[in-house]
mmCIF file as gemmi writes it, N, C-alpha and C atoms, coordinates in Angstrom:
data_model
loop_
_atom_site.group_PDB
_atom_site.id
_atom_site.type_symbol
_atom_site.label_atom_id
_atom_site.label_alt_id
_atom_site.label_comp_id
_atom_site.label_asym_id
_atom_site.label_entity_id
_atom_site.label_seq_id
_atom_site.pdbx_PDB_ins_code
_atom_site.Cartn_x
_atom_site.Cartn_y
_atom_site.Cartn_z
_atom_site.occupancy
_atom_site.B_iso_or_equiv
_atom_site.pdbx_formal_charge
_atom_site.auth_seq_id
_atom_site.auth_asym_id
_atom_site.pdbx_PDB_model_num
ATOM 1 N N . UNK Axp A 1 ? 27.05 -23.508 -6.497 1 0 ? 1 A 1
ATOM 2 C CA . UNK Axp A 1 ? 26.057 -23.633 -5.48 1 0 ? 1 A 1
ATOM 3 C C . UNK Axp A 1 ? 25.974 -25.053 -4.931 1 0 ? 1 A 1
ATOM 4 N N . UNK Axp A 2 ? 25.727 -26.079 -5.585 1 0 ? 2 A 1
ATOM 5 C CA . UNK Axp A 2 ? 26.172 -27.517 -5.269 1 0 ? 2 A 1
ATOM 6 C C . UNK Axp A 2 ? 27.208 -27.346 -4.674 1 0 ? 2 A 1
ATOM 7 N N . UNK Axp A 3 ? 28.232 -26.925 -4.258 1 0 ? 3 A 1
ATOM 8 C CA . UNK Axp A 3 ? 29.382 -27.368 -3.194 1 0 ? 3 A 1
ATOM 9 C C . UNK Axp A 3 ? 29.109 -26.262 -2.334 1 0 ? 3 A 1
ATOM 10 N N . UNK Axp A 4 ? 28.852 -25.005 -2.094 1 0 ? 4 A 1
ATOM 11 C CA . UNK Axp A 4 ? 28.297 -24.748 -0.852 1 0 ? 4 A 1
ATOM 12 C C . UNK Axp A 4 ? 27.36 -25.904 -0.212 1 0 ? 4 A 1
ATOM 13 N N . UNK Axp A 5 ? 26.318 -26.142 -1.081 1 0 ? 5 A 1
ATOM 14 C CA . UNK Axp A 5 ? 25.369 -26.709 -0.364 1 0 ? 5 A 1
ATOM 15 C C . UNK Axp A 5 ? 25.523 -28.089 0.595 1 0 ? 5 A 1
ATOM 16 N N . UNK Axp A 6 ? 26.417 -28.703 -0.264 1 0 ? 6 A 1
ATOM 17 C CA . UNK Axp A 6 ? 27.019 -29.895 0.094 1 0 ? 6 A 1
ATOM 18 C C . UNK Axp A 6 ? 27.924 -29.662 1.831 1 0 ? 6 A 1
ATOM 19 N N . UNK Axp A 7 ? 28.507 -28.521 1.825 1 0 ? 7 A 1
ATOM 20 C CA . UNK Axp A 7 ? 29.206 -27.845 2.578 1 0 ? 7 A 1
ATOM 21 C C . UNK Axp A 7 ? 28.347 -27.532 4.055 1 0 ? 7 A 1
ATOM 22 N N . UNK Axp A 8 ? 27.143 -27.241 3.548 1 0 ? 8 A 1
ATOM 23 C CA . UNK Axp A 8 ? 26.041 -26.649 4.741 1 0 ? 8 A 1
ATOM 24 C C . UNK Axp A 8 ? 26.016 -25.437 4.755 1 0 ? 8 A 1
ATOM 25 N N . UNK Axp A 9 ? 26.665 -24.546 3.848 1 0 ? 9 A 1
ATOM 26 C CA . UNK Axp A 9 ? 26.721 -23.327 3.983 1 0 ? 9 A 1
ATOM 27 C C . UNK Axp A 9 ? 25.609 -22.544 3.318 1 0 ? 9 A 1
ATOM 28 N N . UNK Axp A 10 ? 24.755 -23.039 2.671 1 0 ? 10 A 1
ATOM 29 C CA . UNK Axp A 10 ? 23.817 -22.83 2.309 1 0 ? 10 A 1
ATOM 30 C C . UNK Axp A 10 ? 22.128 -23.794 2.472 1 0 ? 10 A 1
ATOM 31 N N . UNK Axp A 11 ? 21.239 -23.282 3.571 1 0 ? 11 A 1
ATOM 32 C CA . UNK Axp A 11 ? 19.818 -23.838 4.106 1 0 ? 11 A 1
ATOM 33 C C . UNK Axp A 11 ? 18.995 -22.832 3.939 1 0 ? 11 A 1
ATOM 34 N N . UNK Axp A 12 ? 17.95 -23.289 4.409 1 0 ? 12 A 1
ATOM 35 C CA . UNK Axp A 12 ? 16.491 -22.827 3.966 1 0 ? 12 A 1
ATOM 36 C C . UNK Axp A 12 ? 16.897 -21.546 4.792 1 0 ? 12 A 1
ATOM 37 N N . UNK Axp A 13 ? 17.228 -21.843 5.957 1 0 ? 13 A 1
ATOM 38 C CA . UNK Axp A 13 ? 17.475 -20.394 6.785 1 0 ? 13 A 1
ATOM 39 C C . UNK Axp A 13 ? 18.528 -19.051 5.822 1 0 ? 13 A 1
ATOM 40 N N . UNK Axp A 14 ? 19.711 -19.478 5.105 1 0 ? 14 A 1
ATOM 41 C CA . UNK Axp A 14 ? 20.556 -18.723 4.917 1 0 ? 14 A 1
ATOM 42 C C . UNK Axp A 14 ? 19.647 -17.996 3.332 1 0 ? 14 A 1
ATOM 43 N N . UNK Axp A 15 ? 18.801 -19.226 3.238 1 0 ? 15 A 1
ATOM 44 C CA . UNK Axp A 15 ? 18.017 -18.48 1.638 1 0 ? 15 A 1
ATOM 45 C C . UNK Axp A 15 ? 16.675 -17.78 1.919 1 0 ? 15 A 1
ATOM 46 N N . UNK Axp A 16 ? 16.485 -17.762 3.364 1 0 ? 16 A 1
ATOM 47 C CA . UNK Axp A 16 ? 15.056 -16.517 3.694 1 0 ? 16 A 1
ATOM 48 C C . UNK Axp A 16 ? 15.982 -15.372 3.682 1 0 ? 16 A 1
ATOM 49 N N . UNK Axp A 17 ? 17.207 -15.344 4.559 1 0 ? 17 A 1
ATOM 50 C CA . UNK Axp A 17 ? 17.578 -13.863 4.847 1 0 ? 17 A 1
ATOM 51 C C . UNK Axp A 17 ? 18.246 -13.987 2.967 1 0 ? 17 A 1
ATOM 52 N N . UNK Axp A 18 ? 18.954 -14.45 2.524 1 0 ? 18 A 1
ATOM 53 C CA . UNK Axp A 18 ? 18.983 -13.853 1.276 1 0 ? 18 A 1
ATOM 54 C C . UNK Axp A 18 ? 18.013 -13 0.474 1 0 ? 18 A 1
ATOM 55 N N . UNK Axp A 19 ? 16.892 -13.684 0.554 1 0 ? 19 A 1
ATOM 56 C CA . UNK Axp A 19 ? 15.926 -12.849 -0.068 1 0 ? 19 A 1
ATOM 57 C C . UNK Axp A 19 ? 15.322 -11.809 0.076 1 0 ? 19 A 1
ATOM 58 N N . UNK Axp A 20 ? 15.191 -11.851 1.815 1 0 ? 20 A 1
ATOM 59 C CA . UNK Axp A 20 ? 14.958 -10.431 2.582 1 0 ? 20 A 1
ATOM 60 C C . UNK Axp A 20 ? 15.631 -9.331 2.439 1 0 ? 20 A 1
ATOM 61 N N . UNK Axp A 21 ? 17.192 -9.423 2.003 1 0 ? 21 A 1
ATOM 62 C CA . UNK Axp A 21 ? 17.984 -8.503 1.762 1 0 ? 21 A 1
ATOM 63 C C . UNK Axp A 21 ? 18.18 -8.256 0.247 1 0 ? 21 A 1
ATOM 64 N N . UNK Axp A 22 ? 18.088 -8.934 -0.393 1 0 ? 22 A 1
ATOM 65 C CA . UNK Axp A 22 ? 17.983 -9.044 -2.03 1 0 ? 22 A 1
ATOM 66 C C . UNK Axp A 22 ? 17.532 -7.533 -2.915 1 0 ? 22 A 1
ATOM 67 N N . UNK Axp A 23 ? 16.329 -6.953 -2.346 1 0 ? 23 A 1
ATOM 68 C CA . UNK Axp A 23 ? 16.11 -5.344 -2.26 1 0 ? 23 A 1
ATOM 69 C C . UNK Axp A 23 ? 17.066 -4.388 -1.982 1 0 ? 23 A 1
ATOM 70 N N . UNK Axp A 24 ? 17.587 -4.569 -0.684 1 0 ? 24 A 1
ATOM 71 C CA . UNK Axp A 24 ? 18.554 -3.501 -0.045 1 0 ? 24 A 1
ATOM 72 C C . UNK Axp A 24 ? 19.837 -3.918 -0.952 1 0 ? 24 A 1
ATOM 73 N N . UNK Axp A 25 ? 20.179 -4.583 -1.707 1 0 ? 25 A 1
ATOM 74 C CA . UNK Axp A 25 ? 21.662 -5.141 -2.52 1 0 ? 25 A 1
ATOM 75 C C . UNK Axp A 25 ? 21.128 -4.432 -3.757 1 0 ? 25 A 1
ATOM 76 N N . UNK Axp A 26 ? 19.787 -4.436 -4.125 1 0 ? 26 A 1
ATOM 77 C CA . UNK Axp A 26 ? 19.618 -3.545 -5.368 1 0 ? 26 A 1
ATOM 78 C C . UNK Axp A 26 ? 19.796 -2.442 -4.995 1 0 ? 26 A 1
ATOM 79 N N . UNK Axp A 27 ? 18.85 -1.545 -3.955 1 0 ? 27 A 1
ATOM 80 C CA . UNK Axp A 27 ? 18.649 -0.441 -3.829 1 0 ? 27 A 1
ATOM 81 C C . UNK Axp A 27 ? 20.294 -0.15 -3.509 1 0 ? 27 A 1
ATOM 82 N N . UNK Axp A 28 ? 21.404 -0.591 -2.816 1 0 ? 28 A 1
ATOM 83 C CA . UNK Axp A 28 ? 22.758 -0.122 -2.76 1 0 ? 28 A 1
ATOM 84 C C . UNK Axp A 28 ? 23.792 -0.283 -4.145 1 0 ? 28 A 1
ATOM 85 N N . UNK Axp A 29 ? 23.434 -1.211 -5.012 1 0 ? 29 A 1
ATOM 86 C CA . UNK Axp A 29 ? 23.82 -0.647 -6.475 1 0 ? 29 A 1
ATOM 87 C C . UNK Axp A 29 ? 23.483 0.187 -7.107 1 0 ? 29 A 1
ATOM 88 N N . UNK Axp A 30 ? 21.86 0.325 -6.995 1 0 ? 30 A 1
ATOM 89 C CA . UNK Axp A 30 ? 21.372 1.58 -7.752 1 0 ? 30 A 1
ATOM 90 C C . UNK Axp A 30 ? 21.895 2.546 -6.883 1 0 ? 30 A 1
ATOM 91 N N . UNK Axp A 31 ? 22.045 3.331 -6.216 1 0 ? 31 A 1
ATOM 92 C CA . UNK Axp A 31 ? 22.412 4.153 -5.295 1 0 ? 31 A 1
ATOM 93 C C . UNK Axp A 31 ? 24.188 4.287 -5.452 1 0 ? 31 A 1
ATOM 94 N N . UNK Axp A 32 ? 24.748 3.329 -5.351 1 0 ? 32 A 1
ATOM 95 C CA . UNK Axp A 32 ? 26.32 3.555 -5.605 1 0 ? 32 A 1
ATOM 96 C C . UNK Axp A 32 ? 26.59 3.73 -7.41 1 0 ? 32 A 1
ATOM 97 N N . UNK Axp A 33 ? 25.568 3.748 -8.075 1 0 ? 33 A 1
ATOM 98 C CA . UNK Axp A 33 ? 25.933 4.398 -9.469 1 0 ? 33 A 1
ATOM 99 C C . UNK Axp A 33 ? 25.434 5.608 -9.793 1 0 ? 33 A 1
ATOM 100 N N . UNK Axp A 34 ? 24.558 5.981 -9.042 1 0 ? 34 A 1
ATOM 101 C CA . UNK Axp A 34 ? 23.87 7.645 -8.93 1 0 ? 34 A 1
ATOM 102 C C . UNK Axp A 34 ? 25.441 8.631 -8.306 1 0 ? 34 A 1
ATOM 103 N N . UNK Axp A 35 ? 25.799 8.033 -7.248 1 0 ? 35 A 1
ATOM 104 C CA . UNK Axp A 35 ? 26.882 7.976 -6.288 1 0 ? 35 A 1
ATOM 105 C C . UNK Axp A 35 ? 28.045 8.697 -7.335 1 0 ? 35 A 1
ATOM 106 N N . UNK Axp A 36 ? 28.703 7.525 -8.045 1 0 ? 36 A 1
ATOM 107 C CA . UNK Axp A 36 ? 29.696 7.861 -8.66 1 0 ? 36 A 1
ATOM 108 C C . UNK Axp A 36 ? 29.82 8.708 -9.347 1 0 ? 36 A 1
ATOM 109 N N . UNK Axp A 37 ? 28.938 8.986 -10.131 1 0 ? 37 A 1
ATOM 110 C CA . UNK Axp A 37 ? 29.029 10.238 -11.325 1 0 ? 37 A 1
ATOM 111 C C . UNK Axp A 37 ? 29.603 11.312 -9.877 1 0 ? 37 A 1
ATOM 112 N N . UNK Axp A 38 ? 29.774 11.67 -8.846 1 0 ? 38 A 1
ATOM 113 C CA . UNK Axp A 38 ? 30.194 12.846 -7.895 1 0 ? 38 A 1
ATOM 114 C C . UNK Axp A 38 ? 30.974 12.378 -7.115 1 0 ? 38 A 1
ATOM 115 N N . UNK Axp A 39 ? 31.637 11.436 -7.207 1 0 ? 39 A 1
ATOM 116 C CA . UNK Axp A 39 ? 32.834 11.281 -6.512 1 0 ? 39 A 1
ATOM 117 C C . UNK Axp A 39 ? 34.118 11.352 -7.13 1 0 ? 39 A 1
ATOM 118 N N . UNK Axp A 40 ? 35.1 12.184 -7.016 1 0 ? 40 A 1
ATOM 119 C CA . UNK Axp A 40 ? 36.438 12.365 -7.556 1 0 ? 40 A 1
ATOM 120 C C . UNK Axp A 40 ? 37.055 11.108 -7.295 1 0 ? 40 A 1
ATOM 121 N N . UNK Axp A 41 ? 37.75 10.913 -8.343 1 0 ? 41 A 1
ATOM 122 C CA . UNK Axp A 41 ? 38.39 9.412 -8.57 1 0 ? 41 A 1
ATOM 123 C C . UNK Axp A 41 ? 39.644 9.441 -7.631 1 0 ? 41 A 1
ATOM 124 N N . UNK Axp A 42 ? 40.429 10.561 -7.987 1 0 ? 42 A 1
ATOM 125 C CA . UNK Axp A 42 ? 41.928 10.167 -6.947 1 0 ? 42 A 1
ATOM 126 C C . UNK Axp A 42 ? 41.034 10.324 -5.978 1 0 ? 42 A 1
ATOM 127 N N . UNK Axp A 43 ? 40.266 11.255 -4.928 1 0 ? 43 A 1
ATOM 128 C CA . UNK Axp A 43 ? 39.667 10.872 -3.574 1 0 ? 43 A 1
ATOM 129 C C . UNK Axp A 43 ? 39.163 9.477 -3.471 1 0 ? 43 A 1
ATOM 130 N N . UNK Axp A 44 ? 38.4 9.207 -4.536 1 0 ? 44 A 1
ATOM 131 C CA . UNK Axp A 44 ? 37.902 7.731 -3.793 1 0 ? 44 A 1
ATOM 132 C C . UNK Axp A 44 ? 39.335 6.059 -3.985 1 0 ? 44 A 1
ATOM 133 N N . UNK Axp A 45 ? 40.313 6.835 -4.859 1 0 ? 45 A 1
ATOM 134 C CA . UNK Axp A 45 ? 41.283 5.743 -4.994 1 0 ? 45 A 1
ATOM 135 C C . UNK Axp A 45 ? 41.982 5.918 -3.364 1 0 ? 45 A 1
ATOM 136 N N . UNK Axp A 46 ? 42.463 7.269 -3.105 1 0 ? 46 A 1
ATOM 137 C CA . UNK Axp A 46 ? 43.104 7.045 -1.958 1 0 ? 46 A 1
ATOM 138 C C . UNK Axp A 46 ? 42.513 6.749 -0.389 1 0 ? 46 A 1
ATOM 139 N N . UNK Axp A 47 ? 41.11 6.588 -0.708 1 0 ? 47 A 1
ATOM 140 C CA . UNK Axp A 47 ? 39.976 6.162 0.827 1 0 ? 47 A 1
ATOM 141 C C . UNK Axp A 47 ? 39.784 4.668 0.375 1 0 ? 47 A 1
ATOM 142 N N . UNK Axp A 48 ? 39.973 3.911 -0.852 1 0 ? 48 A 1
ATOM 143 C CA . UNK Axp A 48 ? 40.005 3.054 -1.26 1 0 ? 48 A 1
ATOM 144 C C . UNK Axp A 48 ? 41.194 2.554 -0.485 1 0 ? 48 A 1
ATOM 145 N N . UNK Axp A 49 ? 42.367 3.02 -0.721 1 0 ? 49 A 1
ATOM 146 C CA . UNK Axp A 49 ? 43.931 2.209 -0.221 1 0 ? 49 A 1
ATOM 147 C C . UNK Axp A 49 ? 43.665 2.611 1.376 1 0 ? 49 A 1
ATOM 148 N N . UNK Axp A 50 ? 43.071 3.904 1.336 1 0 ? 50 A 1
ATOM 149 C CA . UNK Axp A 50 ? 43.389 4.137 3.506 1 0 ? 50 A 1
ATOM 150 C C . UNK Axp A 50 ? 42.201 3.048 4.183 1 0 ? 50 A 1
ATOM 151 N N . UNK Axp A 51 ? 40.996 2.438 3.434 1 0 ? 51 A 1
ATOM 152 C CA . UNK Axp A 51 ? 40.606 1.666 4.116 1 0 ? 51 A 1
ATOM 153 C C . UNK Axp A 51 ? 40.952 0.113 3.791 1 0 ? 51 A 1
ATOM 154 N N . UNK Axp A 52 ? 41.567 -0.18 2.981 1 0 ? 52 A 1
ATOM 155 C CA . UNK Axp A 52 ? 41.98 -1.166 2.938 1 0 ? 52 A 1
ATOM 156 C C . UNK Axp A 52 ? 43.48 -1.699 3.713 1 0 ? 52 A 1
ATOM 157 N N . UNK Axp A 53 ? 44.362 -0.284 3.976 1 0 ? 53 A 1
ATOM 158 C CA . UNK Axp A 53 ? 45.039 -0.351 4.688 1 0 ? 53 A 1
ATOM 159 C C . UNK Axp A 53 ? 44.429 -0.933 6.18 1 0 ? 53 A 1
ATOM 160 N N . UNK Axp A 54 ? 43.456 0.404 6.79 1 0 ? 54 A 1
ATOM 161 C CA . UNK Axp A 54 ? 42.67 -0.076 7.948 1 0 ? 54 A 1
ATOM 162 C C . UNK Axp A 54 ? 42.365 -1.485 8.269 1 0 ? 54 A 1
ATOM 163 N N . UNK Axp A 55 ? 41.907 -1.95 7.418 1 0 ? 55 A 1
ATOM 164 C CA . UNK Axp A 55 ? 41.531 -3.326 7.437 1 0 ? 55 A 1
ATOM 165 C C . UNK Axp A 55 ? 42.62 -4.669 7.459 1 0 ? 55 A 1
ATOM 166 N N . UNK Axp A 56 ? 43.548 -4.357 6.723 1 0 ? 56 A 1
ATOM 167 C CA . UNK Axp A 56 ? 44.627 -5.319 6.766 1 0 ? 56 A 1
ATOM 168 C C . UNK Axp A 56 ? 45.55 -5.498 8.426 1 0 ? 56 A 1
ATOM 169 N N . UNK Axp A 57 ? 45.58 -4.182 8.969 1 0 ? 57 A 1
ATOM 170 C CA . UNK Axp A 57 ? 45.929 -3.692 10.262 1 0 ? 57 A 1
ATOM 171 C C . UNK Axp A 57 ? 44.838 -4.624 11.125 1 0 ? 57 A 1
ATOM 172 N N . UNK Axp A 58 ? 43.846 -4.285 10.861 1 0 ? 58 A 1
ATOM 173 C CA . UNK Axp A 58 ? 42.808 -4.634 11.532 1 0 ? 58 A 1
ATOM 174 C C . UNK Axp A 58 ? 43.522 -6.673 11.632 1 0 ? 58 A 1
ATOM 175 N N . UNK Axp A 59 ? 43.246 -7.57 10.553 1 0 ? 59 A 1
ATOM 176 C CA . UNK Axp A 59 ? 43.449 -8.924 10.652 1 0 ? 59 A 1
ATOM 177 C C . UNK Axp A 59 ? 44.899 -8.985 10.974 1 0 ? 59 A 1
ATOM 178 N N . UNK Axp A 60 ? 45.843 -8.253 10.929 1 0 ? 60 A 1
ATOM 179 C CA . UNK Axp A 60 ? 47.6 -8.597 11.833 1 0 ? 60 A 1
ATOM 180 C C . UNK Axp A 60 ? 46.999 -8.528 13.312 1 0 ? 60 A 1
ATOM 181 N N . UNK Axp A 61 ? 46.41 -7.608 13.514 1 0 ? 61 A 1
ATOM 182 C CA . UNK Axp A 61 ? 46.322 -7.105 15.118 1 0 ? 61 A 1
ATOM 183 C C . UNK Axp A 61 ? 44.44 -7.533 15.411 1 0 ? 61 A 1
């Protein structure tokens, strides 16, 4: 945290919205472990590789 800060990448501004969202980062962990127990693993491995594919496409182009 000292070398962000040093950096500027971290101010009073970037640590209100941290906190404001700090809830919604729980409530989306708790929620993505309710989640998993029903998601089939090879389905989520291969939407795992097709969006990471997407994305790599995405930063070439």
């Amino acid at each position: 945290m000292p070398f962000s800060y040093s950096l500027g990448l971290i101010n009073f501004d970037s640590l209100q919205i941290s906190l404001l969202l700090a809830p919604v980062a729980v409530a989306g962990a708790l929620t993505g472990r309710v989640l998993i127990r029903h998601i089939n693993q090879q389905v989520f491995e291969l939407l795992a590789l097709a969006l990471t594919l997407v994305a790599g496409l995405r930063l070439l182009f």
